[in-house]
MARLUM-896332 format. One record per atom (N, C-alpha, C): residue in one letter; x, y, z. Coordinates in nm, 3 decimals, decimal comma, always signed. Example, Ala and Ser with C-alpha at 12.3 -4.5 7.8 and 13.67 -1.06 7.14 Angstrom:
<rec><res>A</res><X>+1,319</X><Y>-0,569</Y><Z>+0,780</Z></rec>
<rec><res>A</res><X>+1,230</X><Y>-0,450</Y><Z>+0,780</Z></rec>
<rec><res>A</res><X>+1,320</X><Y>-0,330</Y><Z>+0,780</Z></rec>
<rec><res>S</res><X>+1,285</X><Y>-0,225</Y><Z>+0,708</Z></rec>
<rec><res>S</res><X>+1,367</X><Y>-0,106</Y><Z>+0,714</Z></rec>
<rec><res>S</res><X>+1,290</X><Y>+0,003</Y><Z>+0,787</Z></rec>
END
This chain:
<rec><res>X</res><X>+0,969</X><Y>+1,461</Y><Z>-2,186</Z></rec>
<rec><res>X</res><X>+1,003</X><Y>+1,416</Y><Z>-2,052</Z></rec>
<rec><res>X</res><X>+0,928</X><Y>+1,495</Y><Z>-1,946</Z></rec>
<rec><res>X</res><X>+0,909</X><Y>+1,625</Y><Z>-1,963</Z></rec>
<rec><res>X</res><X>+0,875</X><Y>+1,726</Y><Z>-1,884</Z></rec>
<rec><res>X</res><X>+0,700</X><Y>+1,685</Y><Z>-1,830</Z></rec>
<rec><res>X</res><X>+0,660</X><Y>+1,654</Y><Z>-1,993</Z></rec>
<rec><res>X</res><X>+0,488</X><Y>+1,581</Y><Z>-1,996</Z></rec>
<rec><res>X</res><X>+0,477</X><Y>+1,462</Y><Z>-1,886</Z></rec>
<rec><res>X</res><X>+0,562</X><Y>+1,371</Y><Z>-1,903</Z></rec>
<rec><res>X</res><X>+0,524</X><Y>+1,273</Y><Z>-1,843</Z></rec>
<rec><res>X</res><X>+0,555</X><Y>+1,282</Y><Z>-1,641</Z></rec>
<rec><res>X</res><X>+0,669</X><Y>+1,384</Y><Z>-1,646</Z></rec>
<rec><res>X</res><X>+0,627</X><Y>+1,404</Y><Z>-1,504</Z></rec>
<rec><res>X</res><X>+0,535</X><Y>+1,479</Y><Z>-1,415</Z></rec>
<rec><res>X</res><X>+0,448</X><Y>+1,567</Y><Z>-1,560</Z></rec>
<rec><res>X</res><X>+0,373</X><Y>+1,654</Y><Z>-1,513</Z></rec>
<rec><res>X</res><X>+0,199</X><Y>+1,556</Y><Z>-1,496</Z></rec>
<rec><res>X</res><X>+0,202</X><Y>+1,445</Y><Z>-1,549</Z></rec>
<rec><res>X</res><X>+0,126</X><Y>+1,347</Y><Z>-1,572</Z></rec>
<rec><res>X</res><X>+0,122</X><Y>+1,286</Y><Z>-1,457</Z></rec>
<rec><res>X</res><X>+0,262</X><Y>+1,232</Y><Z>-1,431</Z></rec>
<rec><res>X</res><X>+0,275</X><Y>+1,177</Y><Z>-1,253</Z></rec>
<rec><res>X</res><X>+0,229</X><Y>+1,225</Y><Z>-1,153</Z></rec>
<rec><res>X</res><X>+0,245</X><Y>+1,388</Y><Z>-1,154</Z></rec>
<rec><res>X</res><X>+0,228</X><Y>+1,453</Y><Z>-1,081</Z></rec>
<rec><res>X</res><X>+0,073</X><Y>+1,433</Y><Z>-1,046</Z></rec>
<rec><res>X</res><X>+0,005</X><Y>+1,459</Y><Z>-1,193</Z></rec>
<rec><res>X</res><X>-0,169</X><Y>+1,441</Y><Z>-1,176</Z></rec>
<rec><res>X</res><X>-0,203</X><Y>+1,341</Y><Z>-1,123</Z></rec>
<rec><res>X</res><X>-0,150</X><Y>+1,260</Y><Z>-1,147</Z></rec>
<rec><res>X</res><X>-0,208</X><Y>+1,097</Y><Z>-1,103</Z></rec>
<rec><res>X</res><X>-0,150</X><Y>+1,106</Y><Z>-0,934</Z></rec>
<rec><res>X</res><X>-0,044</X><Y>+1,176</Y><Z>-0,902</Z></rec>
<rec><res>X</res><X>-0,041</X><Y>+1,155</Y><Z>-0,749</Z></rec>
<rec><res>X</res><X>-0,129</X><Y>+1,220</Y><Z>-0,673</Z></rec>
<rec><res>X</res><X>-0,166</X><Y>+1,348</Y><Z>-0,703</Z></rec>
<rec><res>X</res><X>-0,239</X><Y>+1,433</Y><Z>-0,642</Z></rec>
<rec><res>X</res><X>-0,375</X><Y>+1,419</Y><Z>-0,670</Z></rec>
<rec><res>X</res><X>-0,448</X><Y>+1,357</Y><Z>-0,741</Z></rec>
<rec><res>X</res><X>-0,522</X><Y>+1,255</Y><Z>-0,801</Z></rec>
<rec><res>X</res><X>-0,566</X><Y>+1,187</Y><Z>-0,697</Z></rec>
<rec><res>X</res><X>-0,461</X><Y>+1,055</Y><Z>-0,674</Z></rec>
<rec><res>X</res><X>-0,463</X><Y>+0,997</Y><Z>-0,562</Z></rec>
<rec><res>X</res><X>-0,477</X><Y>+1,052</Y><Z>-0,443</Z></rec>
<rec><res>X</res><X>-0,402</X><Y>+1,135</Y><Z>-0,355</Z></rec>
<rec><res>X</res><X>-0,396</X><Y>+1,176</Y><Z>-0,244</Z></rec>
<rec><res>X</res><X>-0,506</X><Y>+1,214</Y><Z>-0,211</Z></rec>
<rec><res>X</res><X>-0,561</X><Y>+1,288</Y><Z>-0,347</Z></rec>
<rec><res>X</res><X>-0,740</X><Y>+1,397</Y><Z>-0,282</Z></rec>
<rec><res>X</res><X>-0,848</X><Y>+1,269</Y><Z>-0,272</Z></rec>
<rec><res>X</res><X>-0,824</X><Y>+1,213</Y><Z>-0,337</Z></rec>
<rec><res>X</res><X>-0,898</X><Y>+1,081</Y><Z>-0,323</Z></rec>
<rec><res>X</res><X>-0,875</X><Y>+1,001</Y><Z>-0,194</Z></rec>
<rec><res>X</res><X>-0,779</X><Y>+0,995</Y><Z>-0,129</Z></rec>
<rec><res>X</res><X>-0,744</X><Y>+0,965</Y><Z>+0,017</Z></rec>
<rec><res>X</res><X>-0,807</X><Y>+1,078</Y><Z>+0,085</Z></rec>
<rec><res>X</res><X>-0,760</X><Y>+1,193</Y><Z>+0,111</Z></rec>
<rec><res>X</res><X>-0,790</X><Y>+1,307</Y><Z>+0,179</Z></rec>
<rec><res>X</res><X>-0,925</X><Y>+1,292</Y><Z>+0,190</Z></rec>
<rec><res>X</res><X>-1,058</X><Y>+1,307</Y><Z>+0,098</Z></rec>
<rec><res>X</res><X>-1,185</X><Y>+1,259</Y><Z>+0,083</Z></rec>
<rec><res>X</res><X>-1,232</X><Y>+1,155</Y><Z>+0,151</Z></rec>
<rec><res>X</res><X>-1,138</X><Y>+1,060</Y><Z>+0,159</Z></rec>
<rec><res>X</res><X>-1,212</X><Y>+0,936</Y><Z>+0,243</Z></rec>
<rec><res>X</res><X>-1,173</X><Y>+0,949</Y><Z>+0,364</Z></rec>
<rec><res>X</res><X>-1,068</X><Y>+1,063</Y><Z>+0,411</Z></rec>
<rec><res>X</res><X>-1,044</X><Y>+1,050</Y><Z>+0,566</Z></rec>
<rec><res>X</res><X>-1,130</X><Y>+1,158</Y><Z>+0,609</Z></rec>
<rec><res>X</res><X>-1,207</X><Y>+1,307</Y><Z>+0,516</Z></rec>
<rec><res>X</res><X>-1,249</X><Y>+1,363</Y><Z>+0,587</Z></rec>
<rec><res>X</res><X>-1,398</X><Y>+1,293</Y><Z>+0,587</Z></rec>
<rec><res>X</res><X>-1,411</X><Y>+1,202</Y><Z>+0,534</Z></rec>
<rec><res>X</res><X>-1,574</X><Y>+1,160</Y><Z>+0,497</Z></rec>
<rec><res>X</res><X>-1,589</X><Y>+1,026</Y><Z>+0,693</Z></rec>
<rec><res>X</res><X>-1,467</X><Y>+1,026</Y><Z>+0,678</Z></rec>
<rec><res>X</res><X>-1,473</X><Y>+0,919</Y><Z>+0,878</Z></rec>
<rec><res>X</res><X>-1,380</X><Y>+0,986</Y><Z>+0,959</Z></rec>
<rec><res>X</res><X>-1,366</X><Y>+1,098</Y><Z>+0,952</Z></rec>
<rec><res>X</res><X>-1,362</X><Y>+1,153</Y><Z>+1,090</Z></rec>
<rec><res>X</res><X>-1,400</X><Y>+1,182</Y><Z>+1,230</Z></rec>
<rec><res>X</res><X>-1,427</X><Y>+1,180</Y><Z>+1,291</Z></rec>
<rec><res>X</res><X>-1,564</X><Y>+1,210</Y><Z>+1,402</Z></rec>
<rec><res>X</res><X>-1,529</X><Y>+1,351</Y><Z>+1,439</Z></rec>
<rec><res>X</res><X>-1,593</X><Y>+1,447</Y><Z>+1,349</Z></rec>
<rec><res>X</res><X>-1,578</X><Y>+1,599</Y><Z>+1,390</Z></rec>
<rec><res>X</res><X>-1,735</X><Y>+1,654</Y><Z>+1,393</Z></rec>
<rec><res>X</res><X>-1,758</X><Y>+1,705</Y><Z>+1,423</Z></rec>
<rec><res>X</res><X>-1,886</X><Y>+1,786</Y><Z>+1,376</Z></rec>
<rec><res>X</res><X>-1,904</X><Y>+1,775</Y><Z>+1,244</Z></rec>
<rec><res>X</res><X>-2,042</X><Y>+1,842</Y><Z>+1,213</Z></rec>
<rec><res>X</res><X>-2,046</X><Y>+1,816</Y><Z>+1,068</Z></rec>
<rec><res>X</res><X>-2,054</X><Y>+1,973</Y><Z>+0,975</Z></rec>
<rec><res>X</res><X>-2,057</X><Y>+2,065</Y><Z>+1,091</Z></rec>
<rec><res>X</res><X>-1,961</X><Y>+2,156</Y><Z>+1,042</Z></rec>
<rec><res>X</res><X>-1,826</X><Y>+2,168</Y><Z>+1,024</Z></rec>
<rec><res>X</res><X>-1,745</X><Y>+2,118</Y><Z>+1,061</Z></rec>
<rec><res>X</res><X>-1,630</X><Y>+2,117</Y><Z>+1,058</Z></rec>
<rec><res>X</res><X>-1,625</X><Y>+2,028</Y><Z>+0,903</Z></rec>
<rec><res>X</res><X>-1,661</X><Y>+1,914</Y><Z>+0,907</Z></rec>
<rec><res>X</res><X>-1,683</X><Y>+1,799</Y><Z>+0,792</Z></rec>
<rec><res>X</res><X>-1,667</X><Y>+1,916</Y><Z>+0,657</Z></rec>
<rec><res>X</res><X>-1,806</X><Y>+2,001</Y><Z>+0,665</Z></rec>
<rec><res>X</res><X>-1,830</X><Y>+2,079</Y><Z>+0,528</Z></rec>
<rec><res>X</res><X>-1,701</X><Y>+2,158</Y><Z>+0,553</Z></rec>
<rec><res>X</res><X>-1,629</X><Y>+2,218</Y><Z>+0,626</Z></rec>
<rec><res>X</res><X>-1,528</X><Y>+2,316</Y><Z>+0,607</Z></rec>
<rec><res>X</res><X>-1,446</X><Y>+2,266</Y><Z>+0,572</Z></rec>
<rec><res>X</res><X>-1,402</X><Y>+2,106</Y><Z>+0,582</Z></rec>
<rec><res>X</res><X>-1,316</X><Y>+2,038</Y><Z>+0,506</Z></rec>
<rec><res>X</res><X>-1,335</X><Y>+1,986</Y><Z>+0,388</Z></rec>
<rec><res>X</res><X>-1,457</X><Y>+1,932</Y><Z>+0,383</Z></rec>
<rec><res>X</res><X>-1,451</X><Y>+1,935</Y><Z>+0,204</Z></rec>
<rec><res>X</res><X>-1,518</X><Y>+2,042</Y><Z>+0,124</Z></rec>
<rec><res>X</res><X>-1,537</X><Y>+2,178</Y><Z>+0,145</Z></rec>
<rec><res>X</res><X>-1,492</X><Y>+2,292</Y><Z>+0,085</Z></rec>
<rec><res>X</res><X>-1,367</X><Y>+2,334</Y><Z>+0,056</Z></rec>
<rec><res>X</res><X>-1,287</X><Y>+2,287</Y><Z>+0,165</Z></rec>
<rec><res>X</res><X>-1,123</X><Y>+2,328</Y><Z>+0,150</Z></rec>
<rec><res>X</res><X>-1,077</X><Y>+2,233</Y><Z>+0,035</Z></rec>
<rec><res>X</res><X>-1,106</X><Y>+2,073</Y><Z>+0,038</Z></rec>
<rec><res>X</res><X>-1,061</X><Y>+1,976</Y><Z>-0,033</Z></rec>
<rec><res>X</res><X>-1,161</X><Y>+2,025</Y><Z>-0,197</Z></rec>
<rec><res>X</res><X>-1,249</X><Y>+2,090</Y><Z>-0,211</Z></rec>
<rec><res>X</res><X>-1,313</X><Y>+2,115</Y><Z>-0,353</Z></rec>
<rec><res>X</res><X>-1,240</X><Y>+2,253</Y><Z>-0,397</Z></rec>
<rec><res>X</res><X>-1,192</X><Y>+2,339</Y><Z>-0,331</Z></rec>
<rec><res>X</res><X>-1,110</X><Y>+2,460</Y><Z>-0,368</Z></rec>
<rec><res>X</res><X>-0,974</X><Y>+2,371</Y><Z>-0,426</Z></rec>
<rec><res>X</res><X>-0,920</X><Y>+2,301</Y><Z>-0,335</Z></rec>
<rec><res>X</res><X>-0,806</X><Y>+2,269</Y><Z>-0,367</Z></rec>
<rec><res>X</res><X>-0,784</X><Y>+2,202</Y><Z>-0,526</Z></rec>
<rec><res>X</res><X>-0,900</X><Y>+2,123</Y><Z>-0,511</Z></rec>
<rec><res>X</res><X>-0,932</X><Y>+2,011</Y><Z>-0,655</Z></rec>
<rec><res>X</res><X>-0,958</X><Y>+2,140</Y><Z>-0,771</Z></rec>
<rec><res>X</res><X>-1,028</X><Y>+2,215</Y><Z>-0,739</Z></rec>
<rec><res>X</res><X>-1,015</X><Y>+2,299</Y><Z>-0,861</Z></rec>
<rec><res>X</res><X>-0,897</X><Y>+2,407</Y><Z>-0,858</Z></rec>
<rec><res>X</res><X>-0,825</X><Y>+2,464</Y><Z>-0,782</Z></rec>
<rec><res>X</res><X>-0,728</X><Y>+2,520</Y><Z>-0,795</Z></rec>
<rec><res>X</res><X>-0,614</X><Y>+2,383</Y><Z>-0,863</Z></rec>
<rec><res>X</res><X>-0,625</X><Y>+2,278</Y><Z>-0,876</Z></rec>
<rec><res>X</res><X>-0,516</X><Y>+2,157</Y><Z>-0,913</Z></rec>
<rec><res>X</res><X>-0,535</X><Y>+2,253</Y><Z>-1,050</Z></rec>
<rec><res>X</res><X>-0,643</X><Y>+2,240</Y><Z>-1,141</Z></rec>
<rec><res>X</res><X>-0,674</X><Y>+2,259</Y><Z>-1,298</Z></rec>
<rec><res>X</res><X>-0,572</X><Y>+2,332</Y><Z>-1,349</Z></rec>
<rec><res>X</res><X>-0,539</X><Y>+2,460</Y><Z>-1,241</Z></rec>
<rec><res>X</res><X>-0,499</X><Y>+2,574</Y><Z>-1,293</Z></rec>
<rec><res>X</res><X>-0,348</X><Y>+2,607</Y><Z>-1,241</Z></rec>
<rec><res>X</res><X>-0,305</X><Y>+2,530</Y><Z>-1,146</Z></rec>
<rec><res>X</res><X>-0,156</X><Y>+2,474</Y><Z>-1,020</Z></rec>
<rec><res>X</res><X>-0,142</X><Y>+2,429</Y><Z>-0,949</Z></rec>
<rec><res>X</res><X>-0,089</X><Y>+2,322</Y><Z>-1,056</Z></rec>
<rec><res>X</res><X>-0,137</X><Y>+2,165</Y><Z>-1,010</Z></rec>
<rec><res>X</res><X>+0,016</X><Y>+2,175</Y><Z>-0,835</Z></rec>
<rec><res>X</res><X>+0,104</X><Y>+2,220</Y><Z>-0,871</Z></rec>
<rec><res>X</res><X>+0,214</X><Y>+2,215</Y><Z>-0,749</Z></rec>
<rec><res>X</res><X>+0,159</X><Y>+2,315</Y><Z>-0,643</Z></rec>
<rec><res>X</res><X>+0,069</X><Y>+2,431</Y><Z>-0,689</Z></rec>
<rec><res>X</res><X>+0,059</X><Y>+2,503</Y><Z>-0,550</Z></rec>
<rec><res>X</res><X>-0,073</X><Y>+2,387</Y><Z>-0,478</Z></rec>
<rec><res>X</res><X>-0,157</X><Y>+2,328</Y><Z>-0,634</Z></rec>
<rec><res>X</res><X>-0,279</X><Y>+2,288</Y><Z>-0,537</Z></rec>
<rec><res>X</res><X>-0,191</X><Y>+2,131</Y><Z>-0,458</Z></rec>
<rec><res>X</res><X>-0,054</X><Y>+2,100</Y><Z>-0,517</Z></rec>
<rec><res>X</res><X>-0,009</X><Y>+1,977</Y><Z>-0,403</Z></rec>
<rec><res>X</res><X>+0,036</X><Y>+2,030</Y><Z>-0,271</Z></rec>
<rec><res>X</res><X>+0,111</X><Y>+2,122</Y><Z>-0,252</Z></rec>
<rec><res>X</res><X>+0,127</X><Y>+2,205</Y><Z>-0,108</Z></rec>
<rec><res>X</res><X>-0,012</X><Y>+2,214</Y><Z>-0,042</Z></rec>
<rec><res>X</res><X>-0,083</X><Y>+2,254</Y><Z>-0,138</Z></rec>
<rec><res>X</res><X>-0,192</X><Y>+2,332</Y><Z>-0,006</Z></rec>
<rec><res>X</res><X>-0,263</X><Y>+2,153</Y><Z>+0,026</Z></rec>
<rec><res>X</res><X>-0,268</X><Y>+2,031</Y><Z>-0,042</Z></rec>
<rec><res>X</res><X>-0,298</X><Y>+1,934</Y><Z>+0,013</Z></rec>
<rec><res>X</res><X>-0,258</X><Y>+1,885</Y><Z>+0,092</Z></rec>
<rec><res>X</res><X>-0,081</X><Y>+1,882</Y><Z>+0,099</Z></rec>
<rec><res>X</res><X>+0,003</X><Y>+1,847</Y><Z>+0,200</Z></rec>
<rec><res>X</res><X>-0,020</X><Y>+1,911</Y><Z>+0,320</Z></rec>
<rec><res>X</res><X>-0,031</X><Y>+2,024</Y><Z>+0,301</Z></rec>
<rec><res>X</res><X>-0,067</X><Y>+2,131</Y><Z>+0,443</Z></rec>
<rec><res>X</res><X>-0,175</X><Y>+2,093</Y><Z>+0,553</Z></rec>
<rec><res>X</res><X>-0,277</X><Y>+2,053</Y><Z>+0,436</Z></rec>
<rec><res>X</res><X>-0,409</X><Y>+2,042</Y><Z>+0,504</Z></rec>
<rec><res>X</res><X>-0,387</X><Y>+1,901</Y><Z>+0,568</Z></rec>
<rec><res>X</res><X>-0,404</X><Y>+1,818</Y><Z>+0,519</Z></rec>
<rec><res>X</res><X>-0,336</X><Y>+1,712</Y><Z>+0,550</Z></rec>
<rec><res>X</res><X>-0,296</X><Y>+1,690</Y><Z>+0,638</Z></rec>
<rec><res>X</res><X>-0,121</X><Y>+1,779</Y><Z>+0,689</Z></rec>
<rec><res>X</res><X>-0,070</X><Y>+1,763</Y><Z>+0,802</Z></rec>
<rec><res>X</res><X>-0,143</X><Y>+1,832</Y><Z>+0,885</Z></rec>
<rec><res>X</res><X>-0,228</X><Y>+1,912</Y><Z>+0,905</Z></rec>
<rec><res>X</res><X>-0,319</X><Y>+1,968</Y><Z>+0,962</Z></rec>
<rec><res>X</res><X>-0,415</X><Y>+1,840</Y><Z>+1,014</Z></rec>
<rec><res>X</res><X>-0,476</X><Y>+1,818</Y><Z>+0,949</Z></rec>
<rec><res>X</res><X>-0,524</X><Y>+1,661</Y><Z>+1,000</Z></rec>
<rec><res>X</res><X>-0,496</X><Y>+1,596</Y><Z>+1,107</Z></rec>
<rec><res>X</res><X>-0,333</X><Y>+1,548</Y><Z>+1,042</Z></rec>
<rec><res>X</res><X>-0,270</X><Y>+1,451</Y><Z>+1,069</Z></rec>
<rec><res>X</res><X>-0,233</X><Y>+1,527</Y><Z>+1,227</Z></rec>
<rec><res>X</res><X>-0,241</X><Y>+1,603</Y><Z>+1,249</Z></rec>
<rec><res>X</res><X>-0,176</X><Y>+1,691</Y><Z>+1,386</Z></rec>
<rec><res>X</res><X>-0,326</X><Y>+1,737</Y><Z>+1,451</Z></rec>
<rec><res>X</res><X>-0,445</X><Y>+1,706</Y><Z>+1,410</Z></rec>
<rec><res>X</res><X>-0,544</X><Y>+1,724</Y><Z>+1,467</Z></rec>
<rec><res>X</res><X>-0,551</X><Y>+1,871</Y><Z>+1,516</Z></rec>
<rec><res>X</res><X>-0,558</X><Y>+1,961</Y><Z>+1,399</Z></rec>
<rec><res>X</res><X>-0,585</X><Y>+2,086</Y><Z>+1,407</Z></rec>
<rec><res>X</res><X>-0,655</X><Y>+2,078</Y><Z>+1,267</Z></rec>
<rec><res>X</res><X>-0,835</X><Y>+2,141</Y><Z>+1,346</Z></rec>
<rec><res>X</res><X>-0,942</X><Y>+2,119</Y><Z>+1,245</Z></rec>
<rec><res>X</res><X>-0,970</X><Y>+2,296</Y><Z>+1,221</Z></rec>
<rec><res>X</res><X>-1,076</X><Y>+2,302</Y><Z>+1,092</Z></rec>
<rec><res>X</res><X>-1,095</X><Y>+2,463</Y><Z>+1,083</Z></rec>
<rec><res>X</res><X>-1,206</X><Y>+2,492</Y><Z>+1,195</Z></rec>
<rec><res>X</res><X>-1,252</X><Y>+2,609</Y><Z>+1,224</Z></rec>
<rec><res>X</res><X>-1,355</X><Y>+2,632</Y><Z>+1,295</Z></rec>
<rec><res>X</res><X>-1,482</X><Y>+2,574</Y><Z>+1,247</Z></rec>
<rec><res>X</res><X>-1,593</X><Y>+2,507</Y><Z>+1,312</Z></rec>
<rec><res>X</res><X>-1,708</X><Y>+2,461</Y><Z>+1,326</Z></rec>
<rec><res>X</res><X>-1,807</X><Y>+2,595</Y><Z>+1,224</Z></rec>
<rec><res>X</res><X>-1,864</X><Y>+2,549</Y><Z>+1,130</Z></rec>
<rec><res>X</res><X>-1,974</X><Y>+2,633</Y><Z>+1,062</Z></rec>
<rec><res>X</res><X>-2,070</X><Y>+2,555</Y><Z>+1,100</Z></rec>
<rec><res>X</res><X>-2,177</X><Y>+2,655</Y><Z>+1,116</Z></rec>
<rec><res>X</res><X>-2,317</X><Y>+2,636</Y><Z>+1,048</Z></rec>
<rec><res>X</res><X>-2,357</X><Y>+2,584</Y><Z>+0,896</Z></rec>
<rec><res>X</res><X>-2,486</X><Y>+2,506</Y><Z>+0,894</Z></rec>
<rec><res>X</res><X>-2,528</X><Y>+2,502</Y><Z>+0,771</Z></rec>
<rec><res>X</res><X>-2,504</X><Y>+2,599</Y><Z>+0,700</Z></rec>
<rec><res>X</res><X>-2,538</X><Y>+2,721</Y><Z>+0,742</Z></rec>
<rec><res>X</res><X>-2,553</X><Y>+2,857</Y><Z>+0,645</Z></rec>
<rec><res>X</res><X>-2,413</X><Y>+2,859</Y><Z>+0,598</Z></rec>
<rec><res>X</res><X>-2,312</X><Y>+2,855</Y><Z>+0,631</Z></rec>
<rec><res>X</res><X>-2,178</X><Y>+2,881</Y><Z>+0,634</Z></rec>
<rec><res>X</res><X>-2,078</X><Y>+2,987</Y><Z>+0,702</Z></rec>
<rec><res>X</res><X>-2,206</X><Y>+3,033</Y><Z>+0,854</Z></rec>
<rec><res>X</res><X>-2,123</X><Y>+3,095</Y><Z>+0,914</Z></rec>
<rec><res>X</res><X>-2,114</X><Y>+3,020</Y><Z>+1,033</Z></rec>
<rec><res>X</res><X>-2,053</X><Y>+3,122</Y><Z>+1,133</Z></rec>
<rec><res>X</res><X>-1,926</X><Y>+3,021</Y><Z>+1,264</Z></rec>
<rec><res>X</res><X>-2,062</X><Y>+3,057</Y><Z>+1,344</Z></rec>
END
């Protein structure tokens, strides 16, 4: 029983980063900002591998972060501010 909700779980968060991806890919932010979000969204995807519930919080977070239009600071190509 335990498997199959831990399965759900993948397939939701699965989903969501797959949403999250397509909203930071049409945003109209800079395109520093762009890379600081999908660096955040590729940390998160690989932190899922290893916790999968901390990496669903930190999606939700970011997310509502979004969703409340509070972006990270603007990088440079190089990857500094």
């Amino acid at each position: 029983m335990e498997r199959d909700s831990q399965l759900k779980l993948y397939g939701l968060v699965a989903d969501q980063l797959k949403e999250a991806h397509a909203t930071v890919r049409t945003l109209q932010v800079p395109e520093g900002v762009r890379m600081a979000l999908s660096r955040k969204l590729l940390a998160i995807t690989a932190a899922a591998k290893h916790d999968l519930s901390g990496a669903a919080k930190r999606l939700d977070r970011l997310m509502n972060d979004l969703d409340e239009g509070r972006f990270p600071p603007e990088r440079d190509t190089d990857g500094t501010r």
